[in-house]
Gaussian input, Z-matrix of N, CA and C with variables (Angstrom, degrees):
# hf/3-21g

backbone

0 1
 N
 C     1     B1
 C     2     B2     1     A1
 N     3     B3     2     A2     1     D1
 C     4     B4     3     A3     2     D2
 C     5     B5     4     A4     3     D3
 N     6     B6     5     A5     4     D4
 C     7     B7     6     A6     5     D5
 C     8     B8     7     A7     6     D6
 N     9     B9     8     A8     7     D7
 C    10    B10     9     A9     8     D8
 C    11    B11    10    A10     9     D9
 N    12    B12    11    A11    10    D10
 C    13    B13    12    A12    11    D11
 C    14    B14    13    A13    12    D12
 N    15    B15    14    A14    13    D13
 C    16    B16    15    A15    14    D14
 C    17    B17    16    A16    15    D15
 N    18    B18    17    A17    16    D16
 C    19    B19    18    A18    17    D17
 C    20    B20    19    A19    18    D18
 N    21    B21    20    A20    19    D19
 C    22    B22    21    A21    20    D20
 C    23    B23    22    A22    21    D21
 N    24    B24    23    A23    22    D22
 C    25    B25    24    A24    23    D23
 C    26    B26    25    A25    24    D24
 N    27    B27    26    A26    25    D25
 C    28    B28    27    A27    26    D26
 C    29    B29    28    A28    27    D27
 N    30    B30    29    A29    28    D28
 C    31    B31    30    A30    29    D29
 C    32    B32    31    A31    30    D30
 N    33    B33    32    A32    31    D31
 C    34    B34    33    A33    32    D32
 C    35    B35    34    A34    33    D33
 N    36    B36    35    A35    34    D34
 C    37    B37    36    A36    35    D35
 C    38    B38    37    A37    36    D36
 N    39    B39    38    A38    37    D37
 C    40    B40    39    A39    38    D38
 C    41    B41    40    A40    39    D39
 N    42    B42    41    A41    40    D40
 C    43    B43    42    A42    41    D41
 C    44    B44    43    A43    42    D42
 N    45    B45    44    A44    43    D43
 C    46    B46    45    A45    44    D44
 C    47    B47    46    A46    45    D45
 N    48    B48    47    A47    46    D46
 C    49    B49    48    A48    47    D47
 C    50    B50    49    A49    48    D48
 N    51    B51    50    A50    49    D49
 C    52    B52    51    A51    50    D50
 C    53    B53    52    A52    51    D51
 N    54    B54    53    A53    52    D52
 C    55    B55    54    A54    53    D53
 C    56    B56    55    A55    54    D54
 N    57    B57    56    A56    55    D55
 C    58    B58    57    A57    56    D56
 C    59    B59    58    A58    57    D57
 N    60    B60    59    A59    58    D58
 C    61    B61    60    A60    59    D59
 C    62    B62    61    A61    60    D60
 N    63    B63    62    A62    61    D61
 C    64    B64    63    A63    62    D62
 C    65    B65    64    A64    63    D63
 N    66    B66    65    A65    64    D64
 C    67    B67    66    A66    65    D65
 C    68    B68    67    A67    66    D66
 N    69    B69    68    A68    67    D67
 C    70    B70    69    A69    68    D68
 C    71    B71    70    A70    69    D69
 N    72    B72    71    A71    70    D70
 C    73    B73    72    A72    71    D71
 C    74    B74    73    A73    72    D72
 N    75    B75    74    A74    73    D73
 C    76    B76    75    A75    74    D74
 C    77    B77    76    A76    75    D75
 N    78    B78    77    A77    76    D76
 C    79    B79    78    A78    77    D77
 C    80    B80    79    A79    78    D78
 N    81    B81    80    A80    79    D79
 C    82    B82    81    A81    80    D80
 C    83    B83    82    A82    81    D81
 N    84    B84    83    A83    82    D82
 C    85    B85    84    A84    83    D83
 C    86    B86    85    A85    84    D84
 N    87    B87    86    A86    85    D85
 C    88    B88    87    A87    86    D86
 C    89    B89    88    A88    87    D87
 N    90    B90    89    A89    88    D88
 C    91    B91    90    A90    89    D89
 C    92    B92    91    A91    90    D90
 N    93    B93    92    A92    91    D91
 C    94    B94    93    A93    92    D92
 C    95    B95    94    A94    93    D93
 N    96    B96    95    A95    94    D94
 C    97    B97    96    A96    95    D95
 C    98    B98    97    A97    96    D96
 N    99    B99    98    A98    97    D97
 C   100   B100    99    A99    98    D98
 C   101   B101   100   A100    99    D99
 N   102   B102   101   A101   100   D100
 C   103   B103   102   A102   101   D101
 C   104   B104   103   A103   102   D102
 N   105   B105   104   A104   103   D103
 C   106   B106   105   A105   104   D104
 C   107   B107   106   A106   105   D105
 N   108   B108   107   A107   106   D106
 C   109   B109   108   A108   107   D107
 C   110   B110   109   A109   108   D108
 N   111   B111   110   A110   109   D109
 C   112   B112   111   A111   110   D110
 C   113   B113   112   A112   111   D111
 N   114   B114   113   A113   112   D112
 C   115   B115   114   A114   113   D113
 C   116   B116   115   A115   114   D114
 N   117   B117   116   A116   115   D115
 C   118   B118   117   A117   116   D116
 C   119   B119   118   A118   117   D117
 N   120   B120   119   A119   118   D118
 C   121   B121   120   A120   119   D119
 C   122   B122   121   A121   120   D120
 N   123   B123   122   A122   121   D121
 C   124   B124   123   A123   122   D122
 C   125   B125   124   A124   123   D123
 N   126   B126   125   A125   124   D124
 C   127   B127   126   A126   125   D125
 C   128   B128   127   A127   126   D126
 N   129   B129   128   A128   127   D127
 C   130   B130   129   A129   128   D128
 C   131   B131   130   A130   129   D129
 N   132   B132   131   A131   130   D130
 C   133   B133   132   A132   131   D131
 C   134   B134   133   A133   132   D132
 N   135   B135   134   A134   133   D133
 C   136   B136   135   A135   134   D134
 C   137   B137   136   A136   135   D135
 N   138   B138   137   A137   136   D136
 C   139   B139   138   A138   137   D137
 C   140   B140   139   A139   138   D138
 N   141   B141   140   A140   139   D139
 C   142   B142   141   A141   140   D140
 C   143   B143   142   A142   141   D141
 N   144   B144   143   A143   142   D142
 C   145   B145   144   A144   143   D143
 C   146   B146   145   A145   144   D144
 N   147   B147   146   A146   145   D145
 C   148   B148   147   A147   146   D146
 C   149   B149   148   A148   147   D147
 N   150   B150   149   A149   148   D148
 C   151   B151   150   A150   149   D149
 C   152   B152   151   A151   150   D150
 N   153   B153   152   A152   151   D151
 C   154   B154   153   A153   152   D152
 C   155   B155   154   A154   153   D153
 N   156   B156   155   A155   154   D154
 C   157   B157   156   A156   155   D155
 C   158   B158   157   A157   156   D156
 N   159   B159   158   A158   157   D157
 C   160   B160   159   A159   158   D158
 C   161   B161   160   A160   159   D159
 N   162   B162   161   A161   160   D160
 C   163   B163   162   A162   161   D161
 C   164   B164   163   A163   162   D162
 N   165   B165   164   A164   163   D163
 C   166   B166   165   A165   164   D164
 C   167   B167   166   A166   165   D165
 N   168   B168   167   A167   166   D166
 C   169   B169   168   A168   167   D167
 C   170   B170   169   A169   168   D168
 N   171   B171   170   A170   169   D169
 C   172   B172   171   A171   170   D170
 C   173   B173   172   A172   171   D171
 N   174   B174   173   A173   172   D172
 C   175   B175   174   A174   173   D173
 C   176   B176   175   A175   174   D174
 N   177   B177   176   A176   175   D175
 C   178   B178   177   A177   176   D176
 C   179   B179   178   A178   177   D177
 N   180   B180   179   A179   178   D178
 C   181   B181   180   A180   179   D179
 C   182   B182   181   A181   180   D180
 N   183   B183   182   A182   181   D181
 C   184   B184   183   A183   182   D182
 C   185   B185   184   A184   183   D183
 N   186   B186   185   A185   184   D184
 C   187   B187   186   A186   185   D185
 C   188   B188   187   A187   186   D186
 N   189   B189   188   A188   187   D187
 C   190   B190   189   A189   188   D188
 C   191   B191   190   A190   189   D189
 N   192   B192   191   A191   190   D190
 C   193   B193   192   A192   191   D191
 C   194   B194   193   A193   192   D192
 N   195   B195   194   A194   193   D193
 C   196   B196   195   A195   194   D194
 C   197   B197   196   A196   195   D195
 N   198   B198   197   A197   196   D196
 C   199   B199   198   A198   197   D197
 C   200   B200   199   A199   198   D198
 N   201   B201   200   A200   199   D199
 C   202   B202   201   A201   200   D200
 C   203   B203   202   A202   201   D201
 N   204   B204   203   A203   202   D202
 C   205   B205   204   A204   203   D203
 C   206   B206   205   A205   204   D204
 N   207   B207   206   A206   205   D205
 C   208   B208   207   A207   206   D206
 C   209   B209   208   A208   207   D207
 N   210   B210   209   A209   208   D208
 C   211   B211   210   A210   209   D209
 C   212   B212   211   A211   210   D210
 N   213   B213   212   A212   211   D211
 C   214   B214   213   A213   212   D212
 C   215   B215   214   A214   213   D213
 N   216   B216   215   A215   214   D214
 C   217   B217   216   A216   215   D215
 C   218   B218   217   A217   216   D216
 N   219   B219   218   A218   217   D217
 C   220   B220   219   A219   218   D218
 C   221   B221   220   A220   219   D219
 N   222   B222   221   A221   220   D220
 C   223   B223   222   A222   221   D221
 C   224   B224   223   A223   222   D222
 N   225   B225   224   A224   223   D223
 C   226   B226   225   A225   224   D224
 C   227   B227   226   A226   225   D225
 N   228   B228   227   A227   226   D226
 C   229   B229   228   A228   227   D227
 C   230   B230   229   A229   228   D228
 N   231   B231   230   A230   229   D229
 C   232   B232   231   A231   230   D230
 C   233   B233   232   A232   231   D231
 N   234   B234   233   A233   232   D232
 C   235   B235   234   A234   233   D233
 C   236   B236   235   A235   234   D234
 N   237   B237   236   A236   235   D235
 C   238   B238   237   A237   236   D236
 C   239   B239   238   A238   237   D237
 N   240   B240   239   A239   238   D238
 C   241   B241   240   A240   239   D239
 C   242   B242   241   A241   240   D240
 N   243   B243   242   A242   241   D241
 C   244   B244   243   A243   242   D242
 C   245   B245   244   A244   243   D243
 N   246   B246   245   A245   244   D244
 C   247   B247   246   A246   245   D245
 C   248   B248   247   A247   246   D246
 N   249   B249   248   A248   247   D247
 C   250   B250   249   A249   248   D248
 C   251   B251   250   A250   249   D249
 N   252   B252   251   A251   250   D250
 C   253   B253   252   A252   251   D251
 C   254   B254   253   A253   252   D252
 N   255   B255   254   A254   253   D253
 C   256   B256   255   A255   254   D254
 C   257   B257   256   A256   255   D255
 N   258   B258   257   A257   256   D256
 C   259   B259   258   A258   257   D257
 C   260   B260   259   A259   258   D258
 N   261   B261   260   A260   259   D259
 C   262   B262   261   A261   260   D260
 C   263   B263   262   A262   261   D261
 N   264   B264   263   A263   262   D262
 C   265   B265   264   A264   263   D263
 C   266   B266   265   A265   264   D264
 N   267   B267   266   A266   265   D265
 C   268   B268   267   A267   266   D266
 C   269   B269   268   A268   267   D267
 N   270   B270   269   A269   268   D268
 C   271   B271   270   A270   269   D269
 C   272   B272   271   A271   270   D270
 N   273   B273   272   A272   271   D271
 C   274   B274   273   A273   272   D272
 C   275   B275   274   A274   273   D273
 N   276   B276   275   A275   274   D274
 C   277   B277   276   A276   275   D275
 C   278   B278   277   A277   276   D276
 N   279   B279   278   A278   277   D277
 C   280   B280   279   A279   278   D278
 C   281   B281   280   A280   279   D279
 N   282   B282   281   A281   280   D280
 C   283   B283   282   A282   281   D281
 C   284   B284   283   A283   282   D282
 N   285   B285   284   A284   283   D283
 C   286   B286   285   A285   284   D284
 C   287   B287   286   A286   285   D285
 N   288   B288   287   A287   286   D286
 C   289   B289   288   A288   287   D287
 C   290   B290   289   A289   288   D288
 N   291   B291   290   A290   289   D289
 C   292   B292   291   A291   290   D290
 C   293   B293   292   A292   291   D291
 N   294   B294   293   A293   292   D292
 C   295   B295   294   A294   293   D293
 C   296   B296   295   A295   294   D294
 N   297   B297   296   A296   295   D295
 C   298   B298   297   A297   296   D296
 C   299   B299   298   A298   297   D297

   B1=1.4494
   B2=1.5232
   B3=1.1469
   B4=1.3505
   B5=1.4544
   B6=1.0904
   B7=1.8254
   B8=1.0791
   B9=1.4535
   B10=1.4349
   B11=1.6790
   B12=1.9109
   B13=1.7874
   B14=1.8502
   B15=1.3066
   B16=1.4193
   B17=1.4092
   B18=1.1934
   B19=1.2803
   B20=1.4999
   B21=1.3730
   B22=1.1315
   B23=1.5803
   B24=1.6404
   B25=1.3989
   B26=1.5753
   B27=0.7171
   B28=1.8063
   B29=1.8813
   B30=1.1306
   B31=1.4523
   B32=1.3883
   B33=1.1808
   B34=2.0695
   B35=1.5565
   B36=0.9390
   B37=1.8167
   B38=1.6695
   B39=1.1061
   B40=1.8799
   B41=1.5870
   B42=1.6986
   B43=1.4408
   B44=1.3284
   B45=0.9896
   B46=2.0391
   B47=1.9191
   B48=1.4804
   B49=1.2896
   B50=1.4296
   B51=1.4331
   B52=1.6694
   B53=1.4566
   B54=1.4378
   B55=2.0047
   B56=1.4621
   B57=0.9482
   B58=1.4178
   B59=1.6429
   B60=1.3378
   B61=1.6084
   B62=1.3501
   B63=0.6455
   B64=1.5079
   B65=1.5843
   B66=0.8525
   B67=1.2567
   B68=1.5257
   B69=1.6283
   B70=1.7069
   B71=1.7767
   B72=1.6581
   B73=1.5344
   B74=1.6237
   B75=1.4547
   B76=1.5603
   B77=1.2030
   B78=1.6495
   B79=1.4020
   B80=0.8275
   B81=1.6977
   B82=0.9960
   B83=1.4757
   B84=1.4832
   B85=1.2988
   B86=1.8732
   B87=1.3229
   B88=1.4329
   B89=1.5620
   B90=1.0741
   B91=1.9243
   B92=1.1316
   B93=1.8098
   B94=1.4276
   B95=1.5286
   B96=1.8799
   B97=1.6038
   B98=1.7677
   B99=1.9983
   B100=1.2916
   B101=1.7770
   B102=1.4503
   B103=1.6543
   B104=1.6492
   B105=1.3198
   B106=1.0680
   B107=1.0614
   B108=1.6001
   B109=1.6491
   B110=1.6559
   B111=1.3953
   B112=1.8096
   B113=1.5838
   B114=1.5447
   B115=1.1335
   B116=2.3006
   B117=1.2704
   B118=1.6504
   B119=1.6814
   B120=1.1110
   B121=1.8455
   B122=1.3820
   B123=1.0115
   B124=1.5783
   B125=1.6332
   B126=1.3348
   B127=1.8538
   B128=1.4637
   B129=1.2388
   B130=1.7639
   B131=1.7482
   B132=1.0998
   B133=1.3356
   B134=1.8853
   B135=1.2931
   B136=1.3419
   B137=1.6163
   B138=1.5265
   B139=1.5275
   B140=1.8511
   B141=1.4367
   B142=1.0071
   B143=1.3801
   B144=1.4096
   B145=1.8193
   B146=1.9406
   B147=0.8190
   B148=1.6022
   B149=1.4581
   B150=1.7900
   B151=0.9193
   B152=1.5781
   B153=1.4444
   B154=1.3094
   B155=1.5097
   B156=1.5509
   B157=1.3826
   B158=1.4579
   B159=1.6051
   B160=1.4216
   B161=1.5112
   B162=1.6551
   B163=1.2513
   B164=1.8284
   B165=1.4261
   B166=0.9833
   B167=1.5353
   B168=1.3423
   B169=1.6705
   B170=1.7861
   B171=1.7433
   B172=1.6447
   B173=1.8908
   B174=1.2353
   B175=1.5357
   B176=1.8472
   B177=1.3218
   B178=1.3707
   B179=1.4503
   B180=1.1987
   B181=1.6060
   B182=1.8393
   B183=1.3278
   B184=1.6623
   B185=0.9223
   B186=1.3769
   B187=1.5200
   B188=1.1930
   B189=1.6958
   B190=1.5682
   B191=1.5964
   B192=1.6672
   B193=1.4767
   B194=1.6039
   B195=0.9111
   B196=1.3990
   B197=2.0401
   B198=0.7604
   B199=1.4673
   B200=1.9301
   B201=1.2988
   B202=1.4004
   B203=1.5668
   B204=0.9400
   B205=1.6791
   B206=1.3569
   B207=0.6827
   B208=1.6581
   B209=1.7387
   B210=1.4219
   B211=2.0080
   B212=1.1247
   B213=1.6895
   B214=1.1822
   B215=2.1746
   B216=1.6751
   B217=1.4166
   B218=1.5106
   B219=2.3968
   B220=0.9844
   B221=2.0993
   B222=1.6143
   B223=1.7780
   B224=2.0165
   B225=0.8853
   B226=1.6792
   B227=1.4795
   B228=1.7174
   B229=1.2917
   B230=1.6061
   B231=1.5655
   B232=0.9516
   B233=1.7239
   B234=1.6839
   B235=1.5857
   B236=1.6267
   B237=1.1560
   B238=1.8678
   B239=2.1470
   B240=0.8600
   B241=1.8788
   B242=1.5795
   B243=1.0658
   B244=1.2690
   B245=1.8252
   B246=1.4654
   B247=1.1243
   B248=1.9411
   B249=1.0683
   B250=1.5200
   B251=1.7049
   B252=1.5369
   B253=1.1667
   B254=1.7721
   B255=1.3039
   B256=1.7233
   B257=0.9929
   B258=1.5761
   B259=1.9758
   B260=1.6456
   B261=1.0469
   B262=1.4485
   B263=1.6478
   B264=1.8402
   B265=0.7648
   B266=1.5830
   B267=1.1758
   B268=1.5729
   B269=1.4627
   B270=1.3679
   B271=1.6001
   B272=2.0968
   B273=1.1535
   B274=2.3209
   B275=1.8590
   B276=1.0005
   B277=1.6061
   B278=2.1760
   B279=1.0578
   B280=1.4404
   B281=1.5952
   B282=0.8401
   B283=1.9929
   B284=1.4542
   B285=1.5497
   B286=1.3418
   B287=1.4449
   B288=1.1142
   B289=1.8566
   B290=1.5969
   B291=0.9683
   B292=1.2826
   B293=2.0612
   B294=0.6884
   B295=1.9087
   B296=1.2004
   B297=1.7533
   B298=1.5157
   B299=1.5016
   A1=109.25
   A2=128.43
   A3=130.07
   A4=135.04
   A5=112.57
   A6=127.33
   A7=104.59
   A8=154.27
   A9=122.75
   A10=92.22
   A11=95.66
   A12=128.92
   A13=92.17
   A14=125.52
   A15=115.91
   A16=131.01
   A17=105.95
   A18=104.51
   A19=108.88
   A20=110.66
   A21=113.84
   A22=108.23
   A23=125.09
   A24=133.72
   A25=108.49
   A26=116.77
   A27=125.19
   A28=103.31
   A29=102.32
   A30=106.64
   A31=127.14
   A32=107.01
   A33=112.36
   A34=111.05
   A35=100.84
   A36=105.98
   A37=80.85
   A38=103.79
   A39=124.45
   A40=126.14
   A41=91.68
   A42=93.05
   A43=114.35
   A44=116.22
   A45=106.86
   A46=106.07
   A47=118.92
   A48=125.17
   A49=121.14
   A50=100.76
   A51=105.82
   A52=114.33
   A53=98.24
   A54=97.79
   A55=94.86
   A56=110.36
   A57=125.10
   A58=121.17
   A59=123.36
   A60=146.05
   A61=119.81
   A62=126.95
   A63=134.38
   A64=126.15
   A65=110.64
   A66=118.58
   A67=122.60
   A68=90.23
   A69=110.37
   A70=93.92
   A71=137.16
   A72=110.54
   A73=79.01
   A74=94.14
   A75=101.44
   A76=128.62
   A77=100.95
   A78=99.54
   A79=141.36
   A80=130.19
   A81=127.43
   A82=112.70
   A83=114.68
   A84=131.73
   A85=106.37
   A86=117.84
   A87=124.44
   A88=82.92
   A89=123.61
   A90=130.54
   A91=119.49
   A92=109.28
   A93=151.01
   A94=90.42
   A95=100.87
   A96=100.93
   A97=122.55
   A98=96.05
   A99=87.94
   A100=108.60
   A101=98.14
   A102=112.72
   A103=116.70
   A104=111.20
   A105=130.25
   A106=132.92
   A107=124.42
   A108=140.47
   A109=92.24
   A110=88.11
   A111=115.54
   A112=98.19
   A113=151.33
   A114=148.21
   A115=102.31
   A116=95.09
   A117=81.75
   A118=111.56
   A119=111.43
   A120=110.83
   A121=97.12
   A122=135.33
   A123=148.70
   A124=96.29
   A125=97.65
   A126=96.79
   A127=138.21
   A128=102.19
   A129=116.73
   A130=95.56
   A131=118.23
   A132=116.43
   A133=97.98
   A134=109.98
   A135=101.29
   A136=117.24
   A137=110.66
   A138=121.68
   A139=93.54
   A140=118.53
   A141=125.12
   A142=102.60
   A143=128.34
   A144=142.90
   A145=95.08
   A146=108.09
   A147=128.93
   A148=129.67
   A149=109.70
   A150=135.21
   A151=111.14
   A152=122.27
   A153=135.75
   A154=130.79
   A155=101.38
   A156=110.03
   A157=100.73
   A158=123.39
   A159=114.52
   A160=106.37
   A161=118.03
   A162=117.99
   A163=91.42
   A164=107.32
   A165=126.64
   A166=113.71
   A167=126.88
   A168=117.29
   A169=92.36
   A170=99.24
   A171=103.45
   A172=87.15
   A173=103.16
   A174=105.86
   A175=99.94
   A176=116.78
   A177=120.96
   A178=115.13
   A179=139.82
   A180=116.88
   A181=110.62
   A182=102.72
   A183=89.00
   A184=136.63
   A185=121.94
   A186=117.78
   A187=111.70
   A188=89.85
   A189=108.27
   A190=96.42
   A191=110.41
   A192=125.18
   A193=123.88
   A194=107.25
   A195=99.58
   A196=116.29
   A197=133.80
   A198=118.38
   A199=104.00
   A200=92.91
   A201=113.42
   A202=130.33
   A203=122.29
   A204=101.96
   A205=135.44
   A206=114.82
   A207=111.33
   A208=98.21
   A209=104.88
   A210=107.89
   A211=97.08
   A212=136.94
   A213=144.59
   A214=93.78
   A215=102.10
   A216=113.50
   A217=109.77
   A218=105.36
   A219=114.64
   A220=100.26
   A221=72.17
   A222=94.67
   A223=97.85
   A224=116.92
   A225=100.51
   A226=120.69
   A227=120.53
   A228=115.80
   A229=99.88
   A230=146.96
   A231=158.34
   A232=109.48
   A233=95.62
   A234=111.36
   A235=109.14
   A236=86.21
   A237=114.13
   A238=78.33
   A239=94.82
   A240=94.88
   A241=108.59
   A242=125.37
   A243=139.29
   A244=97.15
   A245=102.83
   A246=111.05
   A247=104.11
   A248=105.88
   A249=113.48
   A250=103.85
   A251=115.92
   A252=132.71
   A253=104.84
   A254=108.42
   A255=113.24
   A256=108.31
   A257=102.70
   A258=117.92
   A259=99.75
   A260=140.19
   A261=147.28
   A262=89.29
   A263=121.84
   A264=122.16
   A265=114.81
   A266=115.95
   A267=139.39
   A268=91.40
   A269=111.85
   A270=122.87
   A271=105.32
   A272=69.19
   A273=98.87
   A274=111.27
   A275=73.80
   A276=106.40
   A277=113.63
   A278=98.64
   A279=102.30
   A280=102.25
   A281=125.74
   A282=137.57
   A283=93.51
   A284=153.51
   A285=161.95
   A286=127.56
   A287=115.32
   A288=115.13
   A289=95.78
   A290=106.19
   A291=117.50
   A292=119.37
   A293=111.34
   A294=110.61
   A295=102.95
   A296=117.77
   A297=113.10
   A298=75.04
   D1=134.37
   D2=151.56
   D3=-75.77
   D4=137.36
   D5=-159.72
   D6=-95.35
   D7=120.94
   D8=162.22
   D9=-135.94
   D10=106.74
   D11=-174.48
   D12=-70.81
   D13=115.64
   D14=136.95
   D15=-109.87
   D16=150.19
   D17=-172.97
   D18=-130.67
   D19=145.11
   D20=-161.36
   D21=-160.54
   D22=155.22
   D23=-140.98
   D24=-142.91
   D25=74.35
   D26=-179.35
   D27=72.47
   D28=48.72
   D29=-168.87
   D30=75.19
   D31=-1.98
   D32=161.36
   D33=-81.88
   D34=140.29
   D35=-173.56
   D36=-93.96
   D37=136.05
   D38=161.03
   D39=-94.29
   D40=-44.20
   D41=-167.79
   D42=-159.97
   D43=131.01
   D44=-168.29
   D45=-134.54
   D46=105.05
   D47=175.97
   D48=-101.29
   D49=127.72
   D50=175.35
   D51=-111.35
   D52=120.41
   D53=-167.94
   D54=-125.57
   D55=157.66
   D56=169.13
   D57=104.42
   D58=-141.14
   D59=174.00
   D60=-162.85
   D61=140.57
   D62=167.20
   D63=-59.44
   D64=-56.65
   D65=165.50
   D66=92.39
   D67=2.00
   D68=-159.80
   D69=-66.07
   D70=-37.20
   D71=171.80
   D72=-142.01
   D73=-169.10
   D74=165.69
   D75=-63.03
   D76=162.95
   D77=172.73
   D78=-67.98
   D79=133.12
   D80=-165.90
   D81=112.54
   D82=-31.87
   D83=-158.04
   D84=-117.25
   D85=5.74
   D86=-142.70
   D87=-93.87
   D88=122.50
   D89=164.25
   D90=-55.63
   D91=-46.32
   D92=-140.44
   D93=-82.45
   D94=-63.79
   D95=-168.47
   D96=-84.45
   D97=-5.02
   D98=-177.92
   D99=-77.59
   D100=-36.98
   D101=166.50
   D102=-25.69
   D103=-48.44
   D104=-166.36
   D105=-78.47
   D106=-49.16
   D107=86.91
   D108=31.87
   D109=-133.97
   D110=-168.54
   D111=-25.56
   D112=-53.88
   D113=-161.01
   D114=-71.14
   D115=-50.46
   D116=170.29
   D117=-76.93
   D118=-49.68
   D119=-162.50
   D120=-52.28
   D121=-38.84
   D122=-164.90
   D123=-64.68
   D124=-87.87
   D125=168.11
   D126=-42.65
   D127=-24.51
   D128=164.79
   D129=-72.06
   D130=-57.53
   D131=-147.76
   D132=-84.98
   D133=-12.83
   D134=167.67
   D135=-80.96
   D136=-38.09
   D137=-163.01
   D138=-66.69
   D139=-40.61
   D140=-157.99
   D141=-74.91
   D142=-24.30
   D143=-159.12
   D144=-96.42
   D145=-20.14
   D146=175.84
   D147=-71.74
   D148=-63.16
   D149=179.86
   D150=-167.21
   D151=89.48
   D152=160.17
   D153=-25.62
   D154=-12.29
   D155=-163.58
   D156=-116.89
   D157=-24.97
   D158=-169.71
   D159=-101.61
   D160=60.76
   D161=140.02
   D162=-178.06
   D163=177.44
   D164=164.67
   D165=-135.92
   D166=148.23
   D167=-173.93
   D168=-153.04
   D169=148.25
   D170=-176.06
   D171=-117.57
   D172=153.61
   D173=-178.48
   D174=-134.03
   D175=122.24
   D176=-161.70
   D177=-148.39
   D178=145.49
   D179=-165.05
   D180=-75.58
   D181=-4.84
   D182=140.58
   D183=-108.59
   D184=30.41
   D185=164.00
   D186=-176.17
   D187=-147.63
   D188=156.14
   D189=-170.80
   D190=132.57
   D191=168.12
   D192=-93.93
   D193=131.58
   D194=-176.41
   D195=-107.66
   D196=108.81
   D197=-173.98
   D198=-115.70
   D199=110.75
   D200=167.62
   D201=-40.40
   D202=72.78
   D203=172.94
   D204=-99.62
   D205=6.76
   D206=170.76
   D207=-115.25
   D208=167.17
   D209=169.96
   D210=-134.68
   D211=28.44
   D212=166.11
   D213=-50.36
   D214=169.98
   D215=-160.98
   D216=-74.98
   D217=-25.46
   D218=-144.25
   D219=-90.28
   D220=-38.68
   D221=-176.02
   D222=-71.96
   D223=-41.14
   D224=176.49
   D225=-78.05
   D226=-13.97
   D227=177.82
   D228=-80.07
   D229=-43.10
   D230=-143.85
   D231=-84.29
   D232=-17.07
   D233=173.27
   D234=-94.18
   D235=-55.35
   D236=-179.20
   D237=-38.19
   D238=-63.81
   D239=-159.87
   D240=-65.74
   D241=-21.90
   D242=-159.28
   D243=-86.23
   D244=-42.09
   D245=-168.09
   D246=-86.27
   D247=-26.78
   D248=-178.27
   D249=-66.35
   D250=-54.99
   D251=-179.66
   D252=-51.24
   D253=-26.87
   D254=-167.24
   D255=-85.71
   D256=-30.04
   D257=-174.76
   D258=-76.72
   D259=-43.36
   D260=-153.54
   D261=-72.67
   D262=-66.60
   D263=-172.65
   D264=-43.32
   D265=-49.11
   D266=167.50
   D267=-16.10
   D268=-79.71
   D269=-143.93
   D270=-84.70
   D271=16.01
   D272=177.58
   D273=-89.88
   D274=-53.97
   D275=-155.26
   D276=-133.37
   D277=57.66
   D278=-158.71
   D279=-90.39
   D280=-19.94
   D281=169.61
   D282=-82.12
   D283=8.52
   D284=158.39
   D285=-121.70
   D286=-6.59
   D287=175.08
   D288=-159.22
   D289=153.81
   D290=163.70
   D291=-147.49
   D292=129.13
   D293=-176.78
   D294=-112.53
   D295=133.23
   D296=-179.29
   D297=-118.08

């Protein structure tokens, strides 16, 4: 199953981690984790094409961490959405991801 931890501070998102796999088919073949995939790398790779400075992210074969730094409008909507897009999938595929 995949985890995806956010954390967040009077309504500022801080930090958002995706661990795990899905497990929904094989590898290579997973819908669940490619979904999951393309929905963060996309938002990393936009926040980062934006402003280089308002985040930092570690990419590791368990995961990927995300650490927030800026609470500018542009860098919290791009999470705010990232995380909405993660939740939808959630309620898809809910025995395969889960977001607290």
């Amino acid at each position: 199953m995949i985890t995806v931890k956010v954390e967040k501070e009077r309504q500022i998102f801080r930090s958002v981690q995706v661990l795990g796999h899905a497990m929904y088919d094989a590898y290579g073949k997973d819908i669940v984790c490619s979904a999951v995939s393309s929905i963060t790398i996309t938002t990393v790779n936009a926040l980062l094409s934006l402003d280089p400075k308002c985040i930092t992210y570690l990419a590791s074969h368990k995961g990927l961490s995300i650490k927030v730094l800026k609470q500018d409008q542009v860098t919290q909507t791009l999470i705010r959405n990232m995380i909405r897009m993660l939740k939808e999938l959630e309620t898809k595929y809910k025995d395969y991801i889960v977001v607290k």
